[in-house]
C-alpha positions as CSV (number, residue, x, y, z in Angstrom):
1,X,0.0,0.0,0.0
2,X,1.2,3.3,-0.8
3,X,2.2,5.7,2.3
4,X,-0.1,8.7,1.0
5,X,-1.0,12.0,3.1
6,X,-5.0,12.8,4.5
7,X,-6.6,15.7,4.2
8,X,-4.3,17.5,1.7
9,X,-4.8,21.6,3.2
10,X,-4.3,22.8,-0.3
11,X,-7.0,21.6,-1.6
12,X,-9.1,25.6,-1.7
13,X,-12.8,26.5,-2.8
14,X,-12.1,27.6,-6.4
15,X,-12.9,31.2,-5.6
16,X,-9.9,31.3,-3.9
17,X,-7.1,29.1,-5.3
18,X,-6.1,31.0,-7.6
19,X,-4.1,33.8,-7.1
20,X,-5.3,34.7,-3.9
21,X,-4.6,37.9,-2.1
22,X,-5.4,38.8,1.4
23,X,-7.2,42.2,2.1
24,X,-5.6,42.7,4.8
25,X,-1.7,43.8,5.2
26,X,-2.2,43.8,8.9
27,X,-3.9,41.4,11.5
28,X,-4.1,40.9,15.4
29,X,-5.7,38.2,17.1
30,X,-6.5,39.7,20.8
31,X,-8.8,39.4,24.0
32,X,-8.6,40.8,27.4
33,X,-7.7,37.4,29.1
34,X,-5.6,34.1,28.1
35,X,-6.7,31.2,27.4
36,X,-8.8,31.7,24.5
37,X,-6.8,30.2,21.6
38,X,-5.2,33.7,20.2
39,X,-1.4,31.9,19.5
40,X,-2.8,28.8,17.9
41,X,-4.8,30.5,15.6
42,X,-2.2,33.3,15.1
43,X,0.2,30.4,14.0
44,X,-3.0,29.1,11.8
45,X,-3.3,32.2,10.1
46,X,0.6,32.4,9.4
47,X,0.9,28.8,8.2
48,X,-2.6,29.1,6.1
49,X,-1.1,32.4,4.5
50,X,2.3,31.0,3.8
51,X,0.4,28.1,1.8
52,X,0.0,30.5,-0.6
53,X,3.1,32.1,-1.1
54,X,2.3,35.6,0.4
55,X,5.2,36.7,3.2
56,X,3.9,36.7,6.6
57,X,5.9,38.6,9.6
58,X,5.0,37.1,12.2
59,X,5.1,38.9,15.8
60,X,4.0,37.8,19.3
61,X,4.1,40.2,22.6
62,X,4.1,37.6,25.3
63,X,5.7,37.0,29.0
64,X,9.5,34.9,28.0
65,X,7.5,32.2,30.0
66,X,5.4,31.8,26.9
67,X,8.2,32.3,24.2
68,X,7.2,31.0,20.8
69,X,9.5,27.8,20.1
70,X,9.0,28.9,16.3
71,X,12.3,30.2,14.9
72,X,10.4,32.7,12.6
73,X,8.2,34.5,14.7
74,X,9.9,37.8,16.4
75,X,9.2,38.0,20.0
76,X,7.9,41.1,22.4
77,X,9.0,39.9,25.5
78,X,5.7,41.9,28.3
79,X,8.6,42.0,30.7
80,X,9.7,44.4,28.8
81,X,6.9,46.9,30.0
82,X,7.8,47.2,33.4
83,X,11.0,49.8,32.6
84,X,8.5,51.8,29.9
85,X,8.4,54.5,32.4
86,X,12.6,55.6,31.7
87,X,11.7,54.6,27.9
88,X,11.6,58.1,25.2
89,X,7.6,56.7,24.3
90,X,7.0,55.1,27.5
91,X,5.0,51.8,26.7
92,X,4.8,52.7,23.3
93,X,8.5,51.9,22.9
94,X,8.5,48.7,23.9
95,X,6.5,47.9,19.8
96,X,9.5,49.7,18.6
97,X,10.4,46.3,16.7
98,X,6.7,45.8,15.8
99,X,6.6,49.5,13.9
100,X,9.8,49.2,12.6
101,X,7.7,45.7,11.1
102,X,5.2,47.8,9.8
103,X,7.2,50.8,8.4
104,X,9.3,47.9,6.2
105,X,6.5,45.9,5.3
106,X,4.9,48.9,4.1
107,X,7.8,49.4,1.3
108,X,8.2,45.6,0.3
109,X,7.0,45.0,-3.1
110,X,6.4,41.4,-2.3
111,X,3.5,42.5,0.4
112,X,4.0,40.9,3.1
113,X,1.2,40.4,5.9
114,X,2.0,41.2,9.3
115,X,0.4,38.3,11.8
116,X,0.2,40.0,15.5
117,X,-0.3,37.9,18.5
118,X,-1.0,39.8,21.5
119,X,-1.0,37.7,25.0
120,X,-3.6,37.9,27.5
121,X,-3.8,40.5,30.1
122,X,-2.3,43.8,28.3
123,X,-5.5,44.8,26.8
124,X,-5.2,48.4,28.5
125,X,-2.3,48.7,27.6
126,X,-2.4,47.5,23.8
127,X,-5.5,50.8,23.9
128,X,-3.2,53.0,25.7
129,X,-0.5,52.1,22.8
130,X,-2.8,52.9,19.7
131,X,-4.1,55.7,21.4
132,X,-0.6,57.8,21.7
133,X,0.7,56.0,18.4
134,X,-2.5,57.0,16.6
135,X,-2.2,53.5,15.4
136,X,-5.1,53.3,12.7
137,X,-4.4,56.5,11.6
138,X,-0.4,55.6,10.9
139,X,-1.6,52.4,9.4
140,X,-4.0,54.4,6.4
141,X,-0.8,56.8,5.5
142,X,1.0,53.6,5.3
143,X,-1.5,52.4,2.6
144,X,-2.5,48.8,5.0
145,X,-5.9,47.3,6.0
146,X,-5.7,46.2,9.3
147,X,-7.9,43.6,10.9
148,X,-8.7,43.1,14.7
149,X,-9.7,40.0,15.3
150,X,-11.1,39.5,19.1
151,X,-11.3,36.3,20.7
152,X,-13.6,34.7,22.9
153,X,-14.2,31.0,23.6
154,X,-17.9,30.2,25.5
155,X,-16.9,30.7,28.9
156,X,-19.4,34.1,30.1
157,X,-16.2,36.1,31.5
158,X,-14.7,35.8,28.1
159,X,-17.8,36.3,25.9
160,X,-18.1,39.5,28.2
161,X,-14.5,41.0,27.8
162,X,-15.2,40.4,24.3
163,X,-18.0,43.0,24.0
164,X,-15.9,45.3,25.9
165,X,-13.3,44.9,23.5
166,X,-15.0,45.3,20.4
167,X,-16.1,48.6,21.8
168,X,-12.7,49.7,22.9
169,X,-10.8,49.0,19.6
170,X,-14.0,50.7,17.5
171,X,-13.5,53.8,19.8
172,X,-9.5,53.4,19.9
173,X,-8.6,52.5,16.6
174,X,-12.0,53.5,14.5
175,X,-10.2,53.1,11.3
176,X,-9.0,49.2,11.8
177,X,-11.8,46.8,10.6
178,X,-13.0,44.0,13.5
179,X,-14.3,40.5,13.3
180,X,-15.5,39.2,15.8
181,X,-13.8,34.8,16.5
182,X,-15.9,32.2,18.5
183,X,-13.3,29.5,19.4
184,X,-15.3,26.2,20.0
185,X,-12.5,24.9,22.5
186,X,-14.5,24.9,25.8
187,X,-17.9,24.1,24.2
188,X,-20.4,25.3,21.6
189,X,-22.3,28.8,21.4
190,X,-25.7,27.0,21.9
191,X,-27.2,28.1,25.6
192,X,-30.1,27.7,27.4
193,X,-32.6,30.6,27.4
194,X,-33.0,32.5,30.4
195,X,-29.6,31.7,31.4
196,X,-26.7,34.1,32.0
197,X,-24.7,32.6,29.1
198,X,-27.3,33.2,26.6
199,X,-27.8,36.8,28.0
200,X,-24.0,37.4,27.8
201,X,-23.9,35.8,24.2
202,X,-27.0,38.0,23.1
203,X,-25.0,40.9,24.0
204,X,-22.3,40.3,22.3
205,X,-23.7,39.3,18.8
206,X,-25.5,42.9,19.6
207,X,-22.4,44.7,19.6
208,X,-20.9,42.4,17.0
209,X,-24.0,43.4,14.6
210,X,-22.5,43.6,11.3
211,X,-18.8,42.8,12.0
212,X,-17.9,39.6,10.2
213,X,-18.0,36.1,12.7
214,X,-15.7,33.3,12.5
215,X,-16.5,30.3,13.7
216,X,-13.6,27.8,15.1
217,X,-14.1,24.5,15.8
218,X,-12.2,22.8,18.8
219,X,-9.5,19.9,17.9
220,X,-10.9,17.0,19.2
221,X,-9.6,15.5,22.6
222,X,-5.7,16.6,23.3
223,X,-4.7,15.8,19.5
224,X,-2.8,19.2,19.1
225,X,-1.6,19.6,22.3
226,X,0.1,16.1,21.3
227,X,1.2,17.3,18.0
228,X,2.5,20.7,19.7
229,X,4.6,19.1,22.4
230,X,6.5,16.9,19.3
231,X,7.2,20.2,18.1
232,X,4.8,20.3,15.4
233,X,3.4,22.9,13.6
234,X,-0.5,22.4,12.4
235,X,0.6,22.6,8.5
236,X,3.5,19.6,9.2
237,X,0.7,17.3,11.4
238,X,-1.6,17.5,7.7
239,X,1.1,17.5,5.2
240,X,2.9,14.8,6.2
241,X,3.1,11.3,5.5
242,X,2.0,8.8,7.8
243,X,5.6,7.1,8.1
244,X,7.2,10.0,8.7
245,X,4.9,11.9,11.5
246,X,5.0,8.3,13.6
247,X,9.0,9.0,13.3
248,X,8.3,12.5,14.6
249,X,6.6,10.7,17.8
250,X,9.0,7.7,18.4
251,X,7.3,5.2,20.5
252,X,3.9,6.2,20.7
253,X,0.9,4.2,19.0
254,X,0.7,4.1,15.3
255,X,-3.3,4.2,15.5
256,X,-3.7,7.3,17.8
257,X,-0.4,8.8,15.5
258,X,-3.6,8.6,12.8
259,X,-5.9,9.8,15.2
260,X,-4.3,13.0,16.3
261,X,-3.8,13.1,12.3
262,X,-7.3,13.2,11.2
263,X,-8.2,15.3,14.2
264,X,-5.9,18.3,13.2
265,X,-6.8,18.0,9.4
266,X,-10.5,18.4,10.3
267,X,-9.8,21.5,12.1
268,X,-7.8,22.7,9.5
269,X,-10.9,22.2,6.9
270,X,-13.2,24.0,9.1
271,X,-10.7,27.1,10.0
272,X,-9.3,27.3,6.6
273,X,-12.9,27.8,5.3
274,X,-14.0,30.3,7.4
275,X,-10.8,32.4,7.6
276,X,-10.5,32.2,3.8
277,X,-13.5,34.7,3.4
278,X,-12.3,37.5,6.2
279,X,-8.8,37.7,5.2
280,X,-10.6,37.8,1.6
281,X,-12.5,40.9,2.9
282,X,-16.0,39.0,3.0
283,X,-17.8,38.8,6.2
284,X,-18.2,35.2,7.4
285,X,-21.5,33.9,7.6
286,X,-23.1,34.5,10.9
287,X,-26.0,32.1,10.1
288,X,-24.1,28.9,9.7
């Protein structure tokens, strides 16, 4: 029998196969907490972008703690906040690698996208940043889209800081376009009426009115989390052969290898679909 791949990722809806490019030049996955899936789907977007051939820069402000073990992703370490006050720029120049990003990207013929990963717990301070950088405005003279994508998963605290952070970034940044991402990871979006969840969730499709929805499914069981600690990225776990990813995880089962396989490669269908049409500039279908 022949050692074949499942669930080939490159396999696109005809609409956008060919020749795609991404409205966007500039995107953030954020939320007020952790916890909610931004990195992994940051690192999605990246590896789903690079598919295609398009340049991504990737950047992640996180604790060291949380370092990216990624080679290519340039890291903001949020230690790096607590001497802002002796900084020229104060918190602001802490991003000074982040701008400098931008300012480059913004000259490079081959268009790179810049993937931002902000970690949980700055939110305040990411609004106090785009408020003295006049961040949207500095991204329009620069000629880039950006895209804020806020991140909740089901849990009512998180729906919550969601709503309040679609409001801040529309009042902060009013020139960035926002969508708004339900990560699946701690349950589905379906709640019982009359209960706090549903009144929380009703809330914040309210303030999401008319802002594109992406809808992320969760991997099943601890597949990823599997695939991460071998050192994995998403792309590798649906691209490679069977052979080779049971090398990449020595001893362990040759049935759950297939398992944690299939798992990832469903999520990849799902996600790939649904963030095809926003980076597109087409609002995801809040229906489905």
């Amino acid at each position: 029998m022949t050692d074949t791949t499942i669930a080939d990722p490159k396999t696109h809806p005809a609409s956008v196969a060919d020749g795609f490019l991404p409205a966007y030049r500039f995107m953030e996955f954020c939320s007020v907490a952790s916890h909610v899936g931004k990195s992994m789907l940051a690192d999605f977007t990246a590896q789903l972008l690079a598919q295609f051939g398009i340049p991504v820069k990737h950047v992640r402000i996180e604790s060291k703690a949380a370092r990216s073990r990624h080679a290519n992703v340039v890291q903001i370490d949020t230690e790096n906040f607590a001497a802002a006050a002796r900084l020229p720029g104060a918190e602001a120049a802490v991003l000074r690698p982040l701008f400098e990003i931008i300012e480059a990207a913004a000259l490079d013929e081959a268009r790179p996208v810049i993937v931002l990963d902000w970690g949980g717990g700055i939110s305040a301070l990411r609004a106090q940043i785009y408020a003295a950088t006049q961040f949207g405005d500095q991204l329009s003279e620069l000629g880039m889209r950006g895209l804020s994508v806020v991140t909740t998963t089901s849990l009512t605290d998180r729906m919550a800081q969601a709503r309040e952070l679609i409001e801040q970034t529309q009042m902060v940044v009013p020139g960035i376009d926002v969508a708004l991402l339900l990560n699946r990871r701690t349950g589905s979006f379906t709640f019982v009426d009359g209960t706090e969840e549903k009144r929380v969730f009703q809330g914040l499709l309210k303030t999401a009115k008319n802002l594109p929805i992406i809808k992320i499914p969760a991997v099943a069981g601890e597949s990823w989390q599997a695939c991460q600690a071998a050192g994995l990225t998403m792309h590798e776990v649906v691209d490679m052969k069977a052979a080779a990813l049971r090398q990449r995880f020595g001893s362990e089962n040759r049935y759950l290898v297939s398992a944690f396989q299939m798992h990832v490669a469903a999520f990849w269908r799902a996600a790939e679909s649904e963030m095809l049409r926003v980076l597109a500039g087409t609002d995801a279908d809040p229906t489905r």
